[in-house]
C-alpha positions in Angstrom: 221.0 74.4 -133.1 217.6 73.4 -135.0 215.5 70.9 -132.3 212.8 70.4 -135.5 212.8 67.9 -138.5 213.2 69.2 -141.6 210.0 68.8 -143.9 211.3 68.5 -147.2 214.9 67.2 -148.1 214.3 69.2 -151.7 217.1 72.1 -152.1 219.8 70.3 -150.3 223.2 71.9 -151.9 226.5 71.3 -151.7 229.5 73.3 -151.7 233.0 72.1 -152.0 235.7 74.5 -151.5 238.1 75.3 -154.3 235.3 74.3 -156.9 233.2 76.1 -158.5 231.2 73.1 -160.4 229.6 72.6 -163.6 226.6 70.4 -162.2 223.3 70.6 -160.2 222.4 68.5 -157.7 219.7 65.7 -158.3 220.2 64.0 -155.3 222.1 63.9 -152.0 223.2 61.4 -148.9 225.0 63.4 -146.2 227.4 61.4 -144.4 226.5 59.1 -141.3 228.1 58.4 -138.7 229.2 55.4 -136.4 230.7 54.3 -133.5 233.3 51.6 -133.3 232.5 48.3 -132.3 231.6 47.7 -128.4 234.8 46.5 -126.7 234.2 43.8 -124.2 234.9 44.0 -120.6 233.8 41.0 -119.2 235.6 39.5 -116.5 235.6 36.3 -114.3 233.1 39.0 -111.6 230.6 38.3 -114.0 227.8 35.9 -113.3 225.3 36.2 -115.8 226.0 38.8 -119.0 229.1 39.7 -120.8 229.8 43.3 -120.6 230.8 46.1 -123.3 231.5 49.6 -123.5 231.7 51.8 -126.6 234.3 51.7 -128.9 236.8 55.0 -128.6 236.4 56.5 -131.9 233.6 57.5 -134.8 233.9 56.9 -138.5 231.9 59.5 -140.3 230.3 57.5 -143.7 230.4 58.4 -147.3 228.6 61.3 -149.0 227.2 60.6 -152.3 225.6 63.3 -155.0 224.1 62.3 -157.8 224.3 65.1 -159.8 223.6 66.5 -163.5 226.8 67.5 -165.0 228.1 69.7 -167.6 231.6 68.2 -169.8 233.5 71.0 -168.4 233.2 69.0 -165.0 235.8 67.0 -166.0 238.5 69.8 -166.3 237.2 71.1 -162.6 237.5 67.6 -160.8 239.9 65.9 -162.4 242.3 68.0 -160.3 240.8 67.3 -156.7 240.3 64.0 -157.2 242.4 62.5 -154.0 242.6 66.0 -152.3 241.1 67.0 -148.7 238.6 69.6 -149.3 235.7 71.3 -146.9 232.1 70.3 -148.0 229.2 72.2 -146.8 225.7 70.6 -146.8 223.3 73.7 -146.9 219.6 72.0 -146.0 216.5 73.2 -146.7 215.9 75.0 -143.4 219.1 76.8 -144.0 221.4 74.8 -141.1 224.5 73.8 -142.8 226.7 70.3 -142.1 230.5 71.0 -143.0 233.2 68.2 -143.1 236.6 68.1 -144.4 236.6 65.1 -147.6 239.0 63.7 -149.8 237.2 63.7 -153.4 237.2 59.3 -154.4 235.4 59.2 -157.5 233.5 60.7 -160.3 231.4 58.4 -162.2 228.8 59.3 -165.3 225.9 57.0 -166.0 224.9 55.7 -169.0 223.8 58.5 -171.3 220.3 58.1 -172.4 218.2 60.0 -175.5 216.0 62.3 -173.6 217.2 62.3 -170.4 220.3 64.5 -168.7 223.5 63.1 -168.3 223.9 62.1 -164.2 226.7 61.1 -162.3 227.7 60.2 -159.2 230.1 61.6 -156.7 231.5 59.6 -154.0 233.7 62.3 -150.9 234.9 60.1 -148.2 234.9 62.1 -145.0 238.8 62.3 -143.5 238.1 64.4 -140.6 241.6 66.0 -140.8 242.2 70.2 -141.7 243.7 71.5 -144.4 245.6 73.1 -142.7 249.8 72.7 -142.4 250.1 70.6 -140.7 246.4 69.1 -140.7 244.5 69.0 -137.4 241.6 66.1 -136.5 238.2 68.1 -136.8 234.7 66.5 -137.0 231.3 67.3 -138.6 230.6 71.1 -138.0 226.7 71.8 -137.6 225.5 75.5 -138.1 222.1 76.9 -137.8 221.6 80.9 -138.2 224.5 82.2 -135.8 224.9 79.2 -133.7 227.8 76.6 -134.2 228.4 73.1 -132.8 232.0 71.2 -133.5 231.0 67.8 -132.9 233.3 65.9 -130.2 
């Protein structure tokens, strides 16, 4: 796995898998991740501090694209919308980020004279396979030949 900071976030791409999109990528925000809240532990041994541990599980955040689009992008997400789909993250260094998302919502900005249409594009990680039946399965990080499944 890649120890260094990436030095330019320009020629981030996306892939989603079943779609072969009409747009480009103008911007993009990977998905985050957090931890549940704390769950107290504190007991009547305590004298001076109430005591936590982590929370069990991680919620992986939103991804958005903003993206320029083409009309025919309608036709090609139209039919995902609401479906679980991989999405690879391909960074400028070449490491990759892959999650399984459901597709929420397509929405074009106002069109302007001069400018290119943009939308955005909201995919809601959902950390299940799409496979039959599903299987719980985090972020997947890649870099050259090595692979890390997250826990």
């Amino acid at each position: 796995m890649s120890t260094t900071i990436l030095q330019n976030g320009h020629r981030t791409l996306i892939t989603i898998a079943g779609l072969t999109a009409s747009f480009e990528e103008v911007s993009v925000n990977p998905p985050g991740m957090k931890a549940d809240d704390p769950v107290e532990q504190t007991n009547m041994r305590a004298s001076n501090y109430r005591t936590f541990l982590g929370g069990s599980l991680l919620t992986m955040t939103e991804m958005t694209l903003k993206v320029h689009y083409g009309v025919a992008v309608y036709t090609q997400i139209l039919p995902i919308l609401r479906q679980n789909r991989l999405v690879t993250i391909r960074f400028f260094d070449g490491s990759t980020v892959s999650v399984y998302c459901i597709i929420t919502s397509f929405t074009p900005e106002e069109l302007q004279i001069n400018e290119k249409p943009t939308a955005t594009l909201v995919l809601t990680p959902s950390n299940m396979s799409t496979s039959n039946p599903p299987g719980e399965i985090g972020i997947v990080y890649a870099t050259g030949t090595t692979t890390t499944v997250a826990p």
